[in-house]
MARBA-3410 file (N, C-alpha, C, O; in Angstrom, 1 decimal):
84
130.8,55.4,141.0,129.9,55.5,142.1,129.0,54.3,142.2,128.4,53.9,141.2 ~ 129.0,53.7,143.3,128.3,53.2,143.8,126.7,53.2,143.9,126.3,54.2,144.3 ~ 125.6,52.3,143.6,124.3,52.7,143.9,124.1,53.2,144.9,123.8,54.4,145.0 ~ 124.2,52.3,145.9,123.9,53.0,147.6,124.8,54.2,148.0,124.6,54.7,149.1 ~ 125.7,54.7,147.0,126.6,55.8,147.5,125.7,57.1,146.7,126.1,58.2,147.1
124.7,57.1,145.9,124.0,57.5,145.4,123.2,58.4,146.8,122.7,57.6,147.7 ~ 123.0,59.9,147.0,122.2,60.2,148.1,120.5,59.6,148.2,120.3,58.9,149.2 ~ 119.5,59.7,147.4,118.6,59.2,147.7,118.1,57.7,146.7,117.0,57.2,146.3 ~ 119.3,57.5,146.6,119.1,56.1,146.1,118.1,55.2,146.5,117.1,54.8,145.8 ~ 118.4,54.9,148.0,117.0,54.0,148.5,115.3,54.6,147.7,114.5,54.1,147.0
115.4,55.9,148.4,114.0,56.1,147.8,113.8,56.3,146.2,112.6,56.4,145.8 ~ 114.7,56.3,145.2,114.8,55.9,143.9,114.5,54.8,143.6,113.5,54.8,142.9 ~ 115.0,53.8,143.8,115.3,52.4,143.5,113.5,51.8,143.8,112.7,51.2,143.1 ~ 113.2,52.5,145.3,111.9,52.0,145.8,110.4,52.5,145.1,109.3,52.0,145.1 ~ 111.1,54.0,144.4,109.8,54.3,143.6,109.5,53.6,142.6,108.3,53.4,142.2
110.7,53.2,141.8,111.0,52.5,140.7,110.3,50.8,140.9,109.6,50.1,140.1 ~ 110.9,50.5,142.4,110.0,48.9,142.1,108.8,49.2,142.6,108.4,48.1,143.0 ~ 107.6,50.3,143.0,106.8,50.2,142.5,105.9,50.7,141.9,104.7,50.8,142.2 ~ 106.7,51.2,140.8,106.1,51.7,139.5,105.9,50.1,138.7,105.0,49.6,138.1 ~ 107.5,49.7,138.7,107.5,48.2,138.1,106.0,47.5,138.4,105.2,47.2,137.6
105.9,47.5,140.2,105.1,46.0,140.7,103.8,46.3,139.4,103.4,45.5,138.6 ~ 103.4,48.0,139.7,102.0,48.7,139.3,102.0,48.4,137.6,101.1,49.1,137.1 ~ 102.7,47.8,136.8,103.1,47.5,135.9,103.4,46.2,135.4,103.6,45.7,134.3 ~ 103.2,45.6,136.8,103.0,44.0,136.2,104.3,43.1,136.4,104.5,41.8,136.5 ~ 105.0,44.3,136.3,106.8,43.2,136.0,107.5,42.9,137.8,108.2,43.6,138.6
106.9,41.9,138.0,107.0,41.8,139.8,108.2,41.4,139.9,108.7,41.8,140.9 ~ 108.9,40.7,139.2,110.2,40.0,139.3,111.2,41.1,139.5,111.7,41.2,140.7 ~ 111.6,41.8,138.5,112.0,43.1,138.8,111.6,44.1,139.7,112.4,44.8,140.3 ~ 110.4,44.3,139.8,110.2,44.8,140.9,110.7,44.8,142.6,110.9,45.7,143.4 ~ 110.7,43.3,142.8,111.3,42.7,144.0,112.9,42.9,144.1,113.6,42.9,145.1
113.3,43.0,142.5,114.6,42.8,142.9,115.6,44.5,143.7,116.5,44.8,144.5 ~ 114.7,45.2,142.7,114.8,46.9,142.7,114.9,47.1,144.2,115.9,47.7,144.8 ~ 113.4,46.3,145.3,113.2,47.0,146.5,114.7,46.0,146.9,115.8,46.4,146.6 ~ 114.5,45.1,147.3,115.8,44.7,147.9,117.0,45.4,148.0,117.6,45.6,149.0 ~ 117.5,45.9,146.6,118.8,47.3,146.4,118.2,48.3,147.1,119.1,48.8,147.8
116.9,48.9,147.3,116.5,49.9,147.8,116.5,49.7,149.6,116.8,50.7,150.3 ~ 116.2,48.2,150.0,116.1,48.6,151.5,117.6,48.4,152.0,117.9,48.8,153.2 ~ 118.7,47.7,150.9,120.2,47.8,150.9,120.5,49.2,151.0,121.1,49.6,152.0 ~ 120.3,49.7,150.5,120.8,51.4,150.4,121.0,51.9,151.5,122.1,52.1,152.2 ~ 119.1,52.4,151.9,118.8,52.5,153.4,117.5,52.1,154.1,116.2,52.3,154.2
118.8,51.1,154.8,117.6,50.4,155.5,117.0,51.5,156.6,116.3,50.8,157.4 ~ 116.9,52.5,156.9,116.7,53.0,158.1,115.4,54.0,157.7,114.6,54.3,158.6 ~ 115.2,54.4,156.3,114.4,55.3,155.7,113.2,54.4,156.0,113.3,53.1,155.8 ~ 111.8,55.1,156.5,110.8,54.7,156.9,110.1,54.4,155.4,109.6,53.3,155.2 ~ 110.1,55.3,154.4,109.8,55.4,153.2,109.7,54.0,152.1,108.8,53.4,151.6
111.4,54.0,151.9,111.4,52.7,151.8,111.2,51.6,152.2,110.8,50.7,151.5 ~ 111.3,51.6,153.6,111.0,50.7,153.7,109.4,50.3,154.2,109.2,49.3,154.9 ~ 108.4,51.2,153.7,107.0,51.4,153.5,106.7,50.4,151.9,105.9,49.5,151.8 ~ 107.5,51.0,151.1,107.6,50.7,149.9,107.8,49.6,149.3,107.2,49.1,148.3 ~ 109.1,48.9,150.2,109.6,47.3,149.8,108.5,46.7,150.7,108.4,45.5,150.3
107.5,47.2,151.9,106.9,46.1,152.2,105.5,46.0,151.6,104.9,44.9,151.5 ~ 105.1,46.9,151.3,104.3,46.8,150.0,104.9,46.0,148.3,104.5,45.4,147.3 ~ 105.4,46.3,148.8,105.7,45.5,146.6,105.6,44.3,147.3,104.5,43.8,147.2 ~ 106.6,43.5,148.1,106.8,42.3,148.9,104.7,41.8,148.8,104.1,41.0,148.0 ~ 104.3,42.6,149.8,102.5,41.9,150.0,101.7,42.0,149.1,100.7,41.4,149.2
102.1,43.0,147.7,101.3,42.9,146.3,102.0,41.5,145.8,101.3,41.0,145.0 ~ 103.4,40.8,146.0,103.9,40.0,145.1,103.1,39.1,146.0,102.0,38.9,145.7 ~ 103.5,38.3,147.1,103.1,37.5,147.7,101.3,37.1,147.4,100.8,36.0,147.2 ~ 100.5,38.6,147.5,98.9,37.9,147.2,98.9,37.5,145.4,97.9,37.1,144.8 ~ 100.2,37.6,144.7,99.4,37.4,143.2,100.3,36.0,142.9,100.5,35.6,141.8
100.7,35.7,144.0,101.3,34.1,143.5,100.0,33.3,143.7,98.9,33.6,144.2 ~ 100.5,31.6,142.9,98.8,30.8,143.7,100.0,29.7,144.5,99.3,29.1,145.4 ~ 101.4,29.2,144.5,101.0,28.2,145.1,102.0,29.1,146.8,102.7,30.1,146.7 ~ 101.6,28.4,148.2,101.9,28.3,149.5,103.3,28.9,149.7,103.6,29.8,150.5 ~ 104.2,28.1,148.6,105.7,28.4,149.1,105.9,29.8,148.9,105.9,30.6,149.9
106.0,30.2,147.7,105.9,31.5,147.0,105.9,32.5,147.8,106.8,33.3,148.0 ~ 104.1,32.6,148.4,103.8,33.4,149.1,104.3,33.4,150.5,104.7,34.5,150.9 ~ 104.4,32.5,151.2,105.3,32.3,152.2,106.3,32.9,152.3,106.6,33.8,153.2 ~ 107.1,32.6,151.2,108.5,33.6,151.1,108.4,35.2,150.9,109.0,36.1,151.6 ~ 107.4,35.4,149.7,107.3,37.1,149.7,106.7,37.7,150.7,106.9,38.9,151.0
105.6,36.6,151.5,105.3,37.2,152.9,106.6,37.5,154.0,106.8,38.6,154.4 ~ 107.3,36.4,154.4,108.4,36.7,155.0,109.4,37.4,154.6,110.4,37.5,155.3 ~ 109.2,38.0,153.4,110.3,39.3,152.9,109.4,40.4,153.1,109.9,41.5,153.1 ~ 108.1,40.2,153.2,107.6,41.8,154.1,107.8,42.1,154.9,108.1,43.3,155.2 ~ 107.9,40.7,155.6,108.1,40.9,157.4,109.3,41.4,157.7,109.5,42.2,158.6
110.4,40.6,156.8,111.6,41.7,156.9,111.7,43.3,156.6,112.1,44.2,157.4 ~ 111.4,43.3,155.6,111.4,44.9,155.5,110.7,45.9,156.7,111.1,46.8,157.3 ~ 109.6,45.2,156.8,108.6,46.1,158.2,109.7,46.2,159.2,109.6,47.2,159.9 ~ 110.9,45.2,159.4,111.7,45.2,160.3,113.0,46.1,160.4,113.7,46.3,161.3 ~ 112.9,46.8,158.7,114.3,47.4,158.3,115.4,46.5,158.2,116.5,47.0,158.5
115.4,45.4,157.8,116.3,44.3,157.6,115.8,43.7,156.2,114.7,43.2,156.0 ~ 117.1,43.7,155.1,117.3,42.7,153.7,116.9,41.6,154.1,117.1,41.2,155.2 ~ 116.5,41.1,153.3,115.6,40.0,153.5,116.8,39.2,153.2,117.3,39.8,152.3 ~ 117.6,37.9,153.6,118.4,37.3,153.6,117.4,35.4,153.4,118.1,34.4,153.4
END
C-alpha cells in the first residue's frame, strides 16, 4: 500500500511534521508536510498544518533566499497546491 492510499494519511503525515517542526527537526518536518499536502491536497486541515510548519521554517532561517522559498511553499499550501 501506498502512503497516499492510506485513508487519513494526509492528516498523519501532517500531525507528524508538526510534532517534528515543535521538536526542532525542521528538515524533516517540511519534508513529511509536502507527503501530507500530496495525499490530500483538498483537506483544510492539512493544509492548515503544512502552512504553518512552512511559516515556522521560513521565520527560523537568517539568510533572504531560504525564507523566500519556505515563504512561497506557504503560499502554496494556503492554495491546496505541492509546492513544486
Amino acid at each position: 500500500m501506498r502512503i497516499s492510499e492510506s485513508r487519513h494519511s494526509g492528516e498523519t503525515l501532517a500531525a507528524r511534521a508538526e510534532e517534528l517542526i515543535d521538536e526542532g527537526d525542521k528538515r524533516i518536518a517540511c519534508h513529511l508536510a509536502d507527503y501530507a499536502l500530496e495525499a490530500d491536497p483538498e483537506n483544510e486541515a492539512v493544509q492548515s498544518t503544512v502552512a504553518n510548519v512552512y511559516e515556522q521554517r521560513a521565520s527560523s532561517v537568517s539568510d533572504l533566499m531560504s525564507a523566500n522559498i519556505f515563504s512561497s511553499a506557504t503560499v502554496y499550501a494556503n492554495e491546496r497546491s505541492p509546492f513544486r
